[in-house]
C-alpha positions in Angstrom: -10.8 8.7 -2.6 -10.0 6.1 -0.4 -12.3 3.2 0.9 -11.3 0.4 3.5 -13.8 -2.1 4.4 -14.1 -5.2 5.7 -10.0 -5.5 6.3 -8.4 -8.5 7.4 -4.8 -9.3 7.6 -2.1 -10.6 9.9 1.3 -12.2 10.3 1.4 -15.6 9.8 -1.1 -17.3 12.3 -0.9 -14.1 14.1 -4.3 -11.9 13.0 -4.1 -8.1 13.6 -7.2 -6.7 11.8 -10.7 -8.0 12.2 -12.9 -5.8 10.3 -11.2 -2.2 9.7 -13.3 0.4 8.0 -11.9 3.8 6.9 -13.2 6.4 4.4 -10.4 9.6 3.0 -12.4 11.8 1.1 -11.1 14.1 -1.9 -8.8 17.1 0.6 -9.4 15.4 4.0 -6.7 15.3 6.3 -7.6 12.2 8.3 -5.7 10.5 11.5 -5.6 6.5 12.8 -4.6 6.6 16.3 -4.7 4.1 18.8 -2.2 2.6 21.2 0.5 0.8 20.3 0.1 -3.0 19.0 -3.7 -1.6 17.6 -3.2 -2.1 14.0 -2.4 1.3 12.7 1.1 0.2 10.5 -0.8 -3.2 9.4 -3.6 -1.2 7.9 -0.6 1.0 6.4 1.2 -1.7 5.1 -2.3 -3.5 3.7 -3.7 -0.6 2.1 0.0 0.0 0.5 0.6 -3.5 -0.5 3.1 -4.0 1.6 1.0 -7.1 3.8 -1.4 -9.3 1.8 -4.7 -9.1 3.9 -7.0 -11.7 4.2 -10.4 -10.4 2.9 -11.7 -7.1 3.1 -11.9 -4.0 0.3 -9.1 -1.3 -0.7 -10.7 0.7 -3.0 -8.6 4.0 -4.5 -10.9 6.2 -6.1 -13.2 3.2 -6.6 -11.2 0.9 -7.9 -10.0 -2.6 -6.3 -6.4 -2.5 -5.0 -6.5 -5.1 -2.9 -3.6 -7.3 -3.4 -1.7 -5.3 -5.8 1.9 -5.0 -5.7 3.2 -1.8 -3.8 4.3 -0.2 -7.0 1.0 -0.5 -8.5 -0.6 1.3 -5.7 2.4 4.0 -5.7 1.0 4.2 -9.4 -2.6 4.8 -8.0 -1.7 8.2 -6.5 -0.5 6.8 -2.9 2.6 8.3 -1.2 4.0 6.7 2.0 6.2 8.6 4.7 6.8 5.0 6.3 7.5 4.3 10.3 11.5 4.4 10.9 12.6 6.9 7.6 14.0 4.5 5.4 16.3 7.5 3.8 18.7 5.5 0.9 22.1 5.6 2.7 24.0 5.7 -0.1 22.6 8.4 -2.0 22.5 12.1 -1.7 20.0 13.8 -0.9 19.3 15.4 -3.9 19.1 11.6 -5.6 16.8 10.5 -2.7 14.4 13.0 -4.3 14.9 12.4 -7.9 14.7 8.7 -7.2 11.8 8.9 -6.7 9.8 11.6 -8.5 7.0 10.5 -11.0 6.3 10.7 -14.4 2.9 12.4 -13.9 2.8 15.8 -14.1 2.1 17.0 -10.8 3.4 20.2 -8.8 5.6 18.4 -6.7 9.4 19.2 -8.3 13.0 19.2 -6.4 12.6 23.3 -6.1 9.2 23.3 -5.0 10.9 20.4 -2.4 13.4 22.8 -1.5 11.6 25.7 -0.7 9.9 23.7 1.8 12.8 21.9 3.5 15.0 25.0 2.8 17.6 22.6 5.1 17.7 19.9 2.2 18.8 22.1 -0.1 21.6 23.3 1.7 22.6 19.8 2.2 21.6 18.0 -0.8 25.1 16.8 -1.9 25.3 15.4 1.3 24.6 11.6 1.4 21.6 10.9 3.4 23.3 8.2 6.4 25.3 11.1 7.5 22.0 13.8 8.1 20.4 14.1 11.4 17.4 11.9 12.3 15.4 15.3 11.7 16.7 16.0 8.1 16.2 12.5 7.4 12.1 12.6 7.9 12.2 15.9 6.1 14.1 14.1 3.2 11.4 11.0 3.6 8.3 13.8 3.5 9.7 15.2 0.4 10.7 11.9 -1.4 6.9 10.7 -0.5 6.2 14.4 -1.6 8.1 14.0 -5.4 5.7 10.9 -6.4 2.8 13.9 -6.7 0.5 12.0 -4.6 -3.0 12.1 -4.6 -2.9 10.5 -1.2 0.1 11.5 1.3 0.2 8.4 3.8 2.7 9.3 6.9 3.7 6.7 9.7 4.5 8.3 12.9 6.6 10.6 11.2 7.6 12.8 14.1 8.1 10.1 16.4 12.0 10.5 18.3 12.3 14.0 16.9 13.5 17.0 18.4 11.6 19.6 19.4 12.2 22.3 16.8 12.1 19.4 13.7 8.6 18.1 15.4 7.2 22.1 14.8 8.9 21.9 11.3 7.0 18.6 10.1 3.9 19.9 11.9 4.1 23.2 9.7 4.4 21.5 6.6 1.6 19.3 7.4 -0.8 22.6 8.3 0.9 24.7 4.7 -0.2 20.9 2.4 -3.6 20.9 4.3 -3.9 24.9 3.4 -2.9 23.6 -0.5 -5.9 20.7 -0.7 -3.7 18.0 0.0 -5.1 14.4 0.9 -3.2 13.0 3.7 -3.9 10.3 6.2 -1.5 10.9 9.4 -0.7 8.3 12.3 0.7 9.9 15.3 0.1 10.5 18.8 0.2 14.4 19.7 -3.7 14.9 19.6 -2.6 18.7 20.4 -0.9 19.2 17.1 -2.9 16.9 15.2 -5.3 19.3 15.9 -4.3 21.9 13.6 -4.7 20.1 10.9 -7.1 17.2 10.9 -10.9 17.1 10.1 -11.6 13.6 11.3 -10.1 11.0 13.9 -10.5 7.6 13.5 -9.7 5.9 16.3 -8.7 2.5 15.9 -8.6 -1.1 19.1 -7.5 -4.5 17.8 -8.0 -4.3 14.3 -11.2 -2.2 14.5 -12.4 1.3 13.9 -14.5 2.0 17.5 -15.0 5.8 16.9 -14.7 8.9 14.6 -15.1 12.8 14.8 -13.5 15.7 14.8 -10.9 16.8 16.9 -13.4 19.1 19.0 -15.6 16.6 19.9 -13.1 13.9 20.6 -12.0 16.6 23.1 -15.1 16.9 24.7 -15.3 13.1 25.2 -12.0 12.4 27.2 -13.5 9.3 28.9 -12.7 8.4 24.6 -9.2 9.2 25.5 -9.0 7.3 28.3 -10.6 4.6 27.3 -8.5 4.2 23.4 -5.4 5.9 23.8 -4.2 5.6 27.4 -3.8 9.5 27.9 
């Protein structure tokens, strides 16, 4: 569904990625992790059109992407839960939602939303600056959820979160992998990616070094030691 290769891109005169690869297949739940500083968000922001790279390939069910603009990607079938939330202040959160939902048919709607977050329901007339930093990633999952996605993209999306709201997002992520969901998840809890990822790809300065399973990158720690500091 997704094919990376080649990937460069930076800031300025600052270059991040050298030569990323990374293959999604059609229902796999994927990770990118890495250390901080690695590349994971630029390779988000390239393959969403959000950073121009350099050279390289983005190629969405085989055709070219590279360098189209972010709303021509969204088109594509990509949804992005992005680092930080990004919840519109100034709307409810029932328009957060609608604002977002796509024309496609798809069987992503604002009930099927609800029975999910059963929380943003009960606060959906409630504008999103004044929700907790919990309902807010739930409100960002389901917005990224109402474009029907072929691709589900999230971005450290429990980072800073309680406890409880961590389990919730986790959940969600295990019930859309049990429903064929594509979805490519940055974070750094190996322990609950582990539920629901089939392959790691771990990622050090701007360059896929390895990729398995969860099982065998636990069976490797010198892996984890080596890439991810733990």
């Amino acid at each position: 569904m997704l094919e990376v290769s080649g990937l460069q891109a930076g800031y300025g005169l600052s270059q991040v990625l050298f030569d990323m690869h990374l293959t999604i297949k059609q229902g796999q739940v994927v990770s990118l992790i890495g250390r901080n500083g690695m590349g994971k968000t630029t390779t988000v922001k390239s393959i969403m059109g959000l950073l121009k790279p350099s050279a390289g390939s983005i190629r969405v069910h085989g055709r070219e992407m590279r360098g189209a603009t972010p709303y021509r990607i969204a088109q594509a079938g990509l949804g992005l839960v992005p680092e930080g939330r990004r919840a519109f202040g100034s709307l409810s959160v029932r328009e957060n939602l609608l604002a977002t939902a796509a024309g496609r048919r798809g069987k992503w709607d604002l009930a099927r939303i609800y029975r999910l977050f059963p929380r943003l329901e009960e606060r959906q007339d409630q504008l999103s600056k004044t929700l907790s930093g919990g309902e807010q990633q739930m409100l960002v999952v389901g917005r990224a959820l109402m474009t029907n996605p072929q691709l589900l993209i999230l971005d450290e999306a429990t980072e800073g979160l309680a406890p409880v709201i961590r389990e919730t997002i986790w959940n969600c992520l295990a019930t859309l992998k049990d429903e064929g969901e594509t979805i490519l998840v940055i974070d750094k809890n190996l322990k609950e990616m582990a539920r629901v990822v089939d392959r790691h790809h771990i990622i050090e300065k701007g360059r896929q070094v390895w990729q398995g399973t969860p099982a065998e990158l636990a069976a490797t720690p010198e892996l984890s030691h080596r890439y991810l500091g733990v």
